[in-house]
KOLGU-4560 file (N, C-alpha, C; in nm, 3 decimals, padded with zeros to 5 digits):
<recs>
<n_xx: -01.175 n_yy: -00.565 n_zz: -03.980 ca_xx: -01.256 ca_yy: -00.452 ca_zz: -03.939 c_xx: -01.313 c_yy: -00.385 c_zz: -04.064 mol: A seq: 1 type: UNK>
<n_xx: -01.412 n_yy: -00.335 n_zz: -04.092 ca_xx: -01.494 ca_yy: -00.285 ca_zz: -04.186 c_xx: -01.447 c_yy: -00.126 c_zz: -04.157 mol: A seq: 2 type: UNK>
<n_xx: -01.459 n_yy: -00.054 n_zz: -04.276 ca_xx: -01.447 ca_yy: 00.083 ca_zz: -04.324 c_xx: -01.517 c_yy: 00.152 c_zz: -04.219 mol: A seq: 3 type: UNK>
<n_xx: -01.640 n_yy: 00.156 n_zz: -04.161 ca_xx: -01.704 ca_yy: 00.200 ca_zz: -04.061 c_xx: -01.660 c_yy: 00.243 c_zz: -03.918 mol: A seq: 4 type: UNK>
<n_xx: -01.605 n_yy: 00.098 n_zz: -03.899 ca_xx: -01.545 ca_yy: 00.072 ca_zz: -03.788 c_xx: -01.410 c_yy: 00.143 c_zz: -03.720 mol: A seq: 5 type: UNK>
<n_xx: -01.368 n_yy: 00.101 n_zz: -03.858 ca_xx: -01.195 ca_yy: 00.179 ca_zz: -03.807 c_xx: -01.252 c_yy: 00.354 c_zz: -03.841 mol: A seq: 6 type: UNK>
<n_xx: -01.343 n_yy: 00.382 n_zz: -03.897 ca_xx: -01.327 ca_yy: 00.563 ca_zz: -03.850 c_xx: -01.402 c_yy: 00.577 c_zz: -03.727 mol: A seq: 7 type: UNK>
<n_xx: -01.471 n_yy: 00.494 n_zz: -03.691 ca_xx: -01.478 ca_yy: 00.511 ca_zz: -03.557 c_xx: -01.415 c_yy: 00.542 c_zz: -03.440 mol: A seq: 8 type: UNK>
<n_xx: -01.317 n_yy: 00.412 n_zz: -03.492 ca_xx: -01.222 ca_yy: 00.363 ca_zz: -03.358 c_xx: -01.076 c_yy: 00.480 c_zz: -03.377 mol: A seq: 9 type: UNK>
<n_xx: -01.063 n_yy: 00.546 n_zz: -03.473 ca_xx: -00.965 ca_yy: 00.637 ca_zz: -03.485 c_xx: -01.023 c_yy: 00.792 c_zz: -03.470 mol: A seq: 10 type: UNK>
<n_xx: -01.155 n_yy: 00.848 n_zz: -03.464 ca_xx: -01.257 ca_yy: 00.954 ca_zz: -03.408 c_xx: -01.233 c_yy: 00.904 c_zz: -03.242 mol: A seq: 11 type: UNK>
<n_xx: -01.239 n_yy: 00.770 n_zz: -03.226 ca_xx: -01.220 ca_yy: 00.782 ca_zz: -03.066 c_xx: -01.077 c_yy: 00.818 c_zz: -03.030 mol: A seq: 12 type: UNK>
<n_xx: -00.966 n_yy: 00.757 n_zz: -03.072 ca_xx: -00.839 ca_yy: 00.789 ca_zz: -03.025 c_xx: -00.793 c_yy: 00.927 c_zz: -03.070 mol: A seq: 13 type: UNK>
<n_xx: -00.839 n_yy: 01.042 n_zz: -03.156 ca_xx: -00.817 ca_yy: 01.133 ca_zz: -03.193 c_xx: -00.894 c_yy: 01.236 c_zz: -03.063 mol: A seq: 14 type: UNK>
<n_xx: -01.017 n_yy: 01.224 n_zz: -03.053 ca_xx: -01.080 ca_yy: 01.220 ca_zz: -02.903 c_xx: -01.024 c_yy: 01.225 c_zz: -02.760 mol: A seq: 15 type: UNK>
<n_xx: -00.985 n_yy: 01.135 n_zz: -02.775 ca_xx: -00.915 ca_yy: 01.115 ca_zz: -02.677 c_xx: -00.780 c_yy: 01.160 c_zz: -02.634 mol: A seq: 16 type: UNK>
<n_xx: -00.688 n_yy: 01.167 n_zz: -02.744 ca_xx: -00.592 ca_yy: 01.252 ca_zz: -02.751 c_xx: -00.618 c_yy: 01.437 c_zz: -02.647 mol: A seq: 17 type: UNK>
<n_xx: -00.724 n_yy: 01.448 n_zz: -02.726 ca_xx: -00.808 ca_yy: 01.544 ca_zz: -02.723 c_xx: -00.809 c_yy: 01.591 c_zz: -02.546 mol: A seq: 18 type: UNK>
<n_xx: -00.878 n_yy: 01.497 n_zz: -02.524 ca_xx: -00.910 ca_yy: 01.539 ca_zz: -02.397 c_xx: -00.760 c_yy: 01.489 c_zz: -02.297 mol: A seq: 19 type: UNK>
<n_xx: -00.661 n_yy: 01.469 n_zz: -02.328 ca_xx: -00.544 ca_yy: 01.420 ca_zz: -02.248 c_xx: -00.461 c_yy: 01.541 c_zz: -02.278 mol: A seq: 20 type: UNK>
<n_xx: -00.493 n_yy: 01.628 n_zz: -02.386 ca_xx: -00.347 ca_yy: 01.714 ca_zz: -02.384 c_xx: -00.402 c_yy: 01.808 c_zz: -02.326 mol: A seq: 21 type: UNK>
<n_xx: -00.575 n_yy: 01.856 n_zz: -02.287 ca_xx: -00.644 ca_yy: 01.983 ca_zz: -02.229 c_xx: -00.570 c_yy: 01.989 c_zz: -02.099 mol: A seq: 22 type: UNK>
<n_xx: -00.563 n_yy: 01.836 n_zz: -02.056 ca_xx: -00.536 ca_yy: 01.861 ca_zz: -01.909 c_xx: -00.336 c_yy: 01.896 c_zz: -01.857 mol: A seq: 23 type: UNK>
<n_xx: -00.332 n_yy: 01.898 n_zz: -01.958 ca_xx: -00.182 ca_yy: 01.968 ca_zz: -01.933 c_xx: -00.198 c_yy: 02.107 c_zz: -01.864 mol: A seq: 24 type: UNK>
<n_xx: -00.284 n_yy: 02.173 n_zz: -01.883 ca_xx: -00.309 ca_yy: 02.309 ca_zz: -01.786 c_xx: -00.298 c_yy: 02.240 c_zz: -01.629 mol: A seq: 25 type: UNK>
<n_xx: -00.309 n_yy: 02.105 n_zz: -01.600 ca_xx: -00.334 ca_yy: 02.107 ca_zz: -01.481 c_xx: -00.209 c_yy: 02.131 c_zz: -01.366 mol: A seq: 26 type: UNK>
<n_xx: -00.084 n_yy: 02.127 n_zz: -01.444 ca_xx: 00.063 ca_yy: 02.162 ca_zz: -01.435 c_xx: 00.077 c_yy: 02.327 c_zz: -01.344 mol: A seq: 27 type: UNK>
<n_xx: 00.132 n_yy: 02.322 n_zz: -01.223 ca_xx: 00.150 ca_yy: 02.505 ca_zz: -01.186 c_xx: 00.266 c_yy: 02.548 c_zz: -01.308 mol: A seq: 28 type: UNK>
<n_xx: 00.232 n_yy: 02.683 n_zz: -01.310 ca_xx: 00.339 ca_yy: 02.764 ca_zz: -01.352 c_xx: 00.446 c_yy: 02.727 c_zz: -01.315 mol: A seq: 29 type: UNK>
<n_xx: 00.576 n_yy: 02.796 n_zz: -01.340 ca_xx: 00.711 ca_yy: 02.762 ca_zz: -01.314 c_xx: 00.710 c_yy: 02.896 c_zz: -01.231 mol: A seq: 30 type: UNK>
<n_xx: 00.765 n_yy: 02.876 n_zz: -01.159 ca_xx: 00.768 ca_yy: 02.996 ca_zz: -00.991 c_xx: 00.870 c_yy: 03.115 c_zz: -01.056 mol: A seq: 31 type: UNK>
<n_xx: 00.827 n_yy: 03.220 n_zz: -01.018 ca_xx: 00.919 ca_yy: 03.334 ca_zz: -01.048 c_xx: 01.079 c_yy: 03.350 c_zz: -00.956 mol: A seq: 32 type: UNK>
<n_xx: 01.039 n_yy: 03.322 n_zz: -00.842 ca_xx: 01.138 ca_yy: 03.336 ca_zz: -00.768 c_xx: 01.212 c_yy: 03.209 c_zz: -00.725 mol: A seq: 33 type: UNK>
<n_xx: 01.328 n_yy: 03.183 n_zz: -00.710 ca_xx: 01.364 ca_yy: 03.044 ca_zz: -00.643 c_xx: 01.438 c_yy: 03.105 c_zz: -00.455 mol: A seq: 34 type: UNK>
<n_xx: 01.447 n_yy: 03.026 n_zz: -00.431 ca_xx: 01.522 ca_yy: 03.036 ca_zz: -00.276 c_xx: 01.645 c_yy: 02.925 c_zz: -00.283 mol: A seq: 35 type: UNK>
<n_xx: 01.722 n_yy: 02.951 n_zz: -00.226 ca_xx: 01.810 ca_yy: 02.786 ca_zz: -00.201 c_xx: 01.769 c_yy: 02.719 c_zz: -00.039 mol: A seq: 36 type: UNK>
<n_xx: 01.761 n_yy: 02.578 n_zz: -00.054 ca_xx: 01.691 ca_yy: 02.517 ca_zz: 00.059 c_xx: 01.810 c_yy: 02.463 c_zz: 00.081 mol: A seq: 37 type: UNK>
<n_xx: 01.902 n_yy: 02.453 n_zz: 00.195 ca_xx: 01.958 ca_yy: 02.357 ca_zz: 00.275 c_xx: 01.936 c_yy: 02.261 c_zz: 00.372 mol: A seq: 38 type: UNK>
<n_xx: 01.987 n_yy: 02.151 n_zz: 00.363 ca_xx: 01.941 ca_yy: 02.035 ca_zz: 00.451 c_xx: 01.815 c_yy: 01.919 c_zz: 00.441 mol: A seq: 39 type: UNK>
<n_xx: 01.817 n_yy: 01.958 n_zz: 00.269 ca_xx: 01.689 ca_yy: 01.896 ca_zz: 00.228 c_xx: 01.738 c_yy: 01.784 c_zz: 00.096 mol: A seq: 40 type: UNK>
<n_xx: 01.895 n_yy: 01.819 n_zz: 00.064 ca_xx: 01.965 ca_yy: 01.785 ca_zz: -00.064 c_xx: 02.001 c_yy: 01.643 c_zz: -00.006 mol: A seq: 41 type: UNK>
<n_xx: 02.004 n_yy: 01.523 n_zz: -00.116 ca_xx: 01.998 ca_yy: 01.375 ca_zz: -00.109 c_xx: 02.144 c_yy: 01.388 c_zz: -00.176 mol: A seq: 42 type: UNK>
<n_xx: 02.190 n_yy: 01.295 n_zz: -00.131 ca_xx: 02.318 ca_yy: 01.234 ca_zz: -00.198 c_xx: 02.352 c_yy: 01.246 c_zz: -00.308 mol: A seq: 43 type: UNK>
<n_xx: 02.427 n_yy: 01.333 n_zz: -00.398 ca_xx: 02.447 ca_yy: 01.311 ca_zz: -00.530 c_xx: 02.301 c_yy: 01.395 c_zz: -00.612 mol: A seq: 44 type: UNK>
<n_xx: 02.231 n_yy: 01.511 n_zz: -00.524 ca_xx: 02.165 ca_yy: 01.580 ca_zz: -00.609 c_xx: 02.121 c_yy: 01.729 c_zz: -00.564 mol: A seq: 45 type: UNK>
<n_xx: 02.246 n_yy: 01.753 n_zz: -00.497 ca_xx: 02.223 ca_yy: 01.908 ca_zz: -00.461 c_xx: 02.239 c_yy: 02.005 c_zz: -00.584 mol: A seq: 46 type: UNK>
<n_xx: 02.232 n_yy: 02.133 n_zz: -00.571 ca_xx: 02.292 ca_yy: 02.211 ca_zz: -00.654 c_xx: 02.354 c_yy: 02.331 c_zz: -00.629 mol: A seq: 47 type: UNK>
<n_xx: 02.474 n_yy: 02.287 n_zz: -00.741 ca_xx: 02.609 ca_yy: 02.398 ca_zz: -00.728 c_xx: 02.691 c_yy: 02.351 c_zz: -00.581 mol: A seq: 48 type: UNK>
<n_xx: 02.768 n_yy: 02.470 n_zz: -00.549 ca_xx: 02.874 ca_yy: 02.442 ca_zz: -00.474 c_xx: 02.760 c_yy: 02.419 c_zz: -00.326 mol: A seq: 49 type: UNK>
<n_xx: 02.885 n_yy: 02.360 n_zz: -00.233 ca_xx: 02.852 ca_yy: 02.387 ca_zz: -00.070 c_xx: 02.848 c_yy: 02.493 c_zz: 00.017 mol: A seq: 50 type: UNK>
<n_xx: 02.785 n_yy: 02.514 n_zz: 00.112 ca_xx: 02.746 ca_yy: 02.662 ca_zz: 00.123 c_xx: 02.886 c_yy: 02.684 c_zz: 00.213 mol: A seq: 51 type: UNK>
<n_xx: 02.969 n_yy: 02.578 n_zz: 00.298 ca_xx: 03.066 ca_yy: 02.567 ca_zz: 00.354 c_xx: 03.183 c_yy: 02.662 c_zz: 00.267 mol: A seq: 52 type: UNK>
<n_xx: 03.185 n_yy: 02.624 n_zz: 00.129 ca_xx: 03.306 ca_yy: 02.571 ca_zz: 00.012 c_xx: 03.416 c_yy: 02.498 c_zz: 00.004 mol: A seq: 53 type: UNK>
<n_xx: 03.325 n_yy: 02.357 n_zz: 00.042 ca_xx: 03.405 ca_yy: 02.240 ca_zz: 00.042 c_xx: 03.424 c_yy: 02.187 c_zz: -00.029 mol: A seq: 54 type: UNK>
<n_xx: 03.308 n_yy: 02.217 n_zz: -00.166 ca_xx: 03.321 ca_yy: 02.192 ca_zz: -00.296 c_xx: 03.237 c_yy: 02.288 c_zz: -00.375 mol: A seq: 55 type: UNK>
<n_xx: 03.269 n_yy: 02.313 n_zz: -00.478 ca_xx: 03.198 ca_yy: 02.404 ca_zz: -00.611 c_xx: 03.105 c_yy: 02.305 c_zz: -00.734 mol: A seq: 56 type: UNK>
<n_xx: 03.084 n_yy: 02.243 n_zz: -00.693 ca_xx: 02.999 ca_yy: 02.191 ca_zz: -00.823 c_xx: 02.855 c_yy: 02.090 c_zz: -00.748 mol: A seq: 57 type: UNK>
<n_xx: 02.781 n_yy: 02.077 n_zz: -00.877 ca_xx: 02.639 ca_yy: 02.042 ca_zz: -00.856 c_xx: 02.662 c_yy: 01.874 c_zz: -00.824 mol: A seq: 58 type: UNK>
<n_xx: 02.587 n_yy: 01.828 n_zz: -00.742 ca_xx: 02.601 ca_yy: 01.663 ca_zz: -00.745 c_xx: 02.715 c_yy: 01.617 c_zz: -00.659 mol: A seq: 59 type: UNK>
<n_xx: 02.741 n_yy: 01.661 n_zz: -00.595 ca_xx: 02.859 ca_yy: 01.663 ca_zz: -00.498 c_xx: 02.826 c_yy: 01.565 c_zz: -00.321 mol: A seq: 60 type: UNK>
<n_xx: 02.723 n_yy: 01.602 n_zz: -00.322 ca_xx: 02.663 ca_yy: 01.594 ca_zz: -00.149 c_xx: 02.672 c_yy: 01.429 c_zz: -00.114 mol: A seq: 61 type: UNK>
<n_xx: 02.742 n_yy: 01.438 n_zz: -00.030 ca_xx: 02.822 ca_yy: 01.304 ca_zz: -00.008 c_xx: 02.685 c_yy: 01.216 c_zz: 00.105 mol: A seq: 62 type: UNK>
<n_xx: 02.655 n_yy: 01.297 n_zz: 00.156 ca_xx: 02.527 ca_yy: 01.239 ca_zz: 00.240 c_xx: 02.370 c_yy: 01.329 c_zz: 00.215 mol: A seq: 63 type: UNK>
<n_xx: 02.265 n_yy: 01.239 n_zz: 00.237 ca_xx: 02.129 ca_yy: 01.283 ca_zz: 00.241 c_xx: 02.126 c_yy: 01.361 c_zz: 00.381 mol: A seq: 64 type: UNK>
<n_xx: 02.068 n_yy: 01.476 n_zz: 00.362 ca_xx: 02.053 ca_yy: 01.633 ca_zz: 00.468 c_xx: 02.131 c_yy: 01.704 c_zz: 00.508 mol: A seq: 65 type: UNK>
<n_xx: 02.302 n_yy: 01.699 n_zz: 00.453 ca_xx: 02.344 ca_yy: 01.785 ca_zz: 00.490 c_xx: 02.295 c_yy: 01.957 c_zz: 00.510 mol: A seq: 66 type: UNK>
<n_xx: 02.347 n_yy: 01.983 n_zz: 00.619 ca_xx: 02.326 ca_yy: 02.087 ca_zz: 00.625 c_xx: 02.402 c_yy: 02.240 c_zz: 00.576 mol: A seq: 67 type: UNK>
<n_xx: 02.501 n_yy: 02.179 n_zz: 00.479 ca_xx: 02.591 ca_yy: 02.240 ca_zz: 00.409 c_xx: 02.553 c_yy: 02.262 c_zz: 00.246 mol: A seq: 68 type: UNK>
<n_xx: 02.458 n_yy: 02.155 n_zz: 00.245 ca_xx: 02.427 ca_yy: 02.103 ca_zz: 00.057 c_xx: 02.284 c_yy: 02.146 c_zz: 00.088 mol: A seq: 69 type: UNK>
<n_xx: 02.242 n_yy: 02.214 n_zz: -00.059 ca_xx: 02.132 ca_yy: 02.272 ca_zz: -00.081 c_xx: 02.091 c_yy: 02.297 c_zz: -00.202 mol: A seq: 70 type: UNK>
<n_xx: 01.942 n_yy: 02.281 n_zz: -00.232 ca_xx: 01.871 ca_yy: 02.275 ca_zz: -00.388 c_xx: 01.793 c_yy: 02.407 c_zz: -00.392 mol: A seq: 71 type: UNK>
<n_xx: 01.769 n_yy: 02.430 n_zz: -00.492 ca_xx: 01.640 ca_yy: 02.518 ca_zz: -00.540 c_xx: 01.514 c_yy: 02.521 c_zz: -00.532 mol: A seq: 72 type: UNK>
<n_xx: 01.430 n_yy: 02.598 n_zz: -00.455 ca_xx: 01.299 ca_yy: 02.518 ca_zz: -00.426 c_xx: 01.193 c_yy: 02.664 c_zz: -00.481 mol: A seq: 73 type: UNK>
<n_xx: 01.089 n_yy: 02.671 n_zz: -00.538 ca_xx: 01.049 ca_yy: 02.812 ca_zz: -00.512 c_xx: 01.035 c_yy: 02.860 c_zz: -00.419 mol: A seq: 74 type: UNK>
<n_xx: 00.989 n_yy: 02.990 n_zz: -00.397 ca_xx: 01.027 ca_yy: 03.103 ca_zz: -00.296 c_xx: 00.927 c_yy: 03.058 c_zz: -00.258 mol: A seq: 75 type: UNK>
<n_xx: 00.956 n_yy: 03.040 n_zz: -00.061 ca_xx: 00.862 ca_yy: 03.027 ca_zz: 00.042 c_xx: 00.802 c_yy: 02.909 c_zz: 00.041 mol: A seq: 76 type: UNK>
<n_xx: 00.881 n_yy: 02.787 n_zz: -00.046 ca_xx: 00.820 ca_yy: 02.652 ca_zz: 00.060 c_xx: 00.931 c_yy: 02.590 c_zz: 00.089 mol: A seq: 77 type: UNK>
<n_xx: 01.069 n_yy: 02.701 n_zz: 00.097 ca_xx: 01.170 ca_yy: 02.556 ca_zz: 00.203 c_xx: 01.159 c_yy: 02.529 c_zz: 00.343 mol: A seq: 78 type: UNK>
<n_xx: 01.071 n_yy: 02.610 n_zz: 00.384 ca_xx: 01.042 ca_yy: 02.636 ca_zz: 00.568 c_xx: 00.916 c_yy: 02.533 c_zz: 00.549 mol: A seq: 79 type: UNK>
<n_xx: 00.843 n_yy: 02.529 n_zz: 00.478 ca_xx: 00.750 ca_yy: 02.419 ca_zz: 00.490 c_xx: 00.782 c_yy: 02.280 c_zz: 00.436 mol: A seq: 80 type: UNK>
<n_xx: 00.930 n_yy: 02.255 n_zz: 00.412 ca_xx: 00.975 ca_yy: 02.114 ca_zz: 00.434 c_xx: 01.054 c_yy: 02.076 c_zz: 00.564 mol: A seq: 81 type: UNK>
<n_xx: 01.043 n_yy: 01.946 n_zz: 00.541 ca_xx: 01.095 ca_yy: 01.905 ca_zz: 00.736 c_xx: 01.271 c_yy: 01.911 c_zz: 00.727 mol: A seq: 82 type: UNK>
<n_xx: 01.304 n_yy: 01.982 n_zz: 00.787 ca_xx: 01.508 ca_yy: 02.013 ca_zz: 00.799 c_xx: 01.492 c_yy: 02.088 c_zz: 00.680 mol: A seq: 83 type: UNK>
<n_xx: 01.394 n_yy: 02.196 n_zz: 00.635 ca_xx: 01.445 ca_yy: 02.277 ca_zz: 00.529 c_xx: 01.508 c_yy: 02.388 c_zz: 00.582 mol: A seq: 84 type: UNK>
<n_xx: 01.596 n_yy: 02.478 n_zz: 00.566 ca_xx: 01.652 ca_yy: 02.656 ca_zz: 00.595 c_xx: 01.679 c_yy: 02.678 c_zz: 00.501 mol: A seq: 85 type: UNK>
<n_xx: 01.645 n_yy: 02.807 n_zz: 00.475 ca_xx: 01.634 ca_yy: 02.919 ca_zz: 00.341 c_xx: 01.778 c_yy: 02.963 c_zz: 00.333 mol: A seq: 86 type: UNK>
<n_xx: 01.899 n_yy: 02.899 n_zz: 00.296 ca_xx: 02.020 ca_yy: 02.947 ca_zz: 00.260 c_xx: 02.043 c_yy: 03.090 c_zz: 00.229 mol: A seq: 87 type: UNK>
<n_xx: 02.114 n_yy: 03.122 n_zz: 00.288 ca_xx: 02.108 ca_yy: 03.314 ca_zz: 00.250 c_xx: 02.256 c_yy: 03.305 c_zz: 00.117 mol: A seq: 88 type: UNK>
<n_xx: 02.200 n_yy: 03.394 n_zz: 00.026 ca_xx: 02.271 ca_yy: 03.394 ca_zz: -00.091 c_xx: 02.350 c_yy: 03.501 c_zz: -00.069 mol: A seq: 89 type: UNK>
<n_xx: 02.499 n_yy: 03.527 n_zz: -00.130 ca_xx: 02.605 ca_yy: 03.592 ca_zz: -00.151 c_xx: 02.563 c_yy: 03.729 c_zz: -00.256 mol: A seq: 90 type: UNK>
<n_xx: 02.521 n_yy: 03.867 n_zz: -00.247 ca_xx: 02.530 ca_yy: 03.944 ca_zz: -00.338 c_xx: 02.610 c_yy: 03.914 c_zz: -00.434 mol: A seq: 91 type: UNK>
<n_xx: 02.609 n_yy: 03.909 n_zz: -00.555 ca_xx: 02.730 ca_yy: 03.924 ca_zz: -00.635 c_xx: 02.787 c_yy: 04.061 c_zz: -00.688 mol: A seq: 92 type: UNK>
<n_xx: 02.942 n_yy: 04.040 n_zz: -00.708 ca_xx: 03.035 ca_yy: 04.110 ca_zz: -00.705 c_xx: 03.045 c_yy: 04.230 c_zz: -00.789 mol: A seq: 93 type: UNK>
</recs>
């Protein structure tokens, strides 16, 4: 490749770079509020304890939908998933 060439071809990939990291705006914000969703948690990826307290820790949920195991979803779209309910949280102490 000739001297010409390769500043070309590295003006294009610098370019290009260019226009691939702009579109990182295309990402939403991170939600202010979370909700806990029950009945939406897969096997081995709920979080934290069971709402039962059959167990205390994250990753626990022995079956996909329990209705005991529940994740974090932002506020106001666990009713717009299918078997989602908005887990009601415990004041703390």
């Amino acid at each position: 490749m000739n001297k010409s060439l390769t500043k070309i071809a590295a003006v294009s990939l610098l370019a290009g770079g260019t226009l691939i990291s702009t579109g990182s705006h295309a990402v939403p914000d991170q939600p202010k509020n979370w909700e806990k969703c029950a009945g939406i948690a897969k096997a081995g990826q709920n979080d934290c304890g069971a709402l039962d307290g059959s167990h205390g820790c994250a990753g626990q949920a022995k079956q996909d939908n329990l209705d005991i195991e529940w994740v974090y979803v932002p506020e106001g779209t666990c009713e717009k998933i299918t078997g989602g309910v908005v887990a009601k949280i415990k004041p703390a102490k």
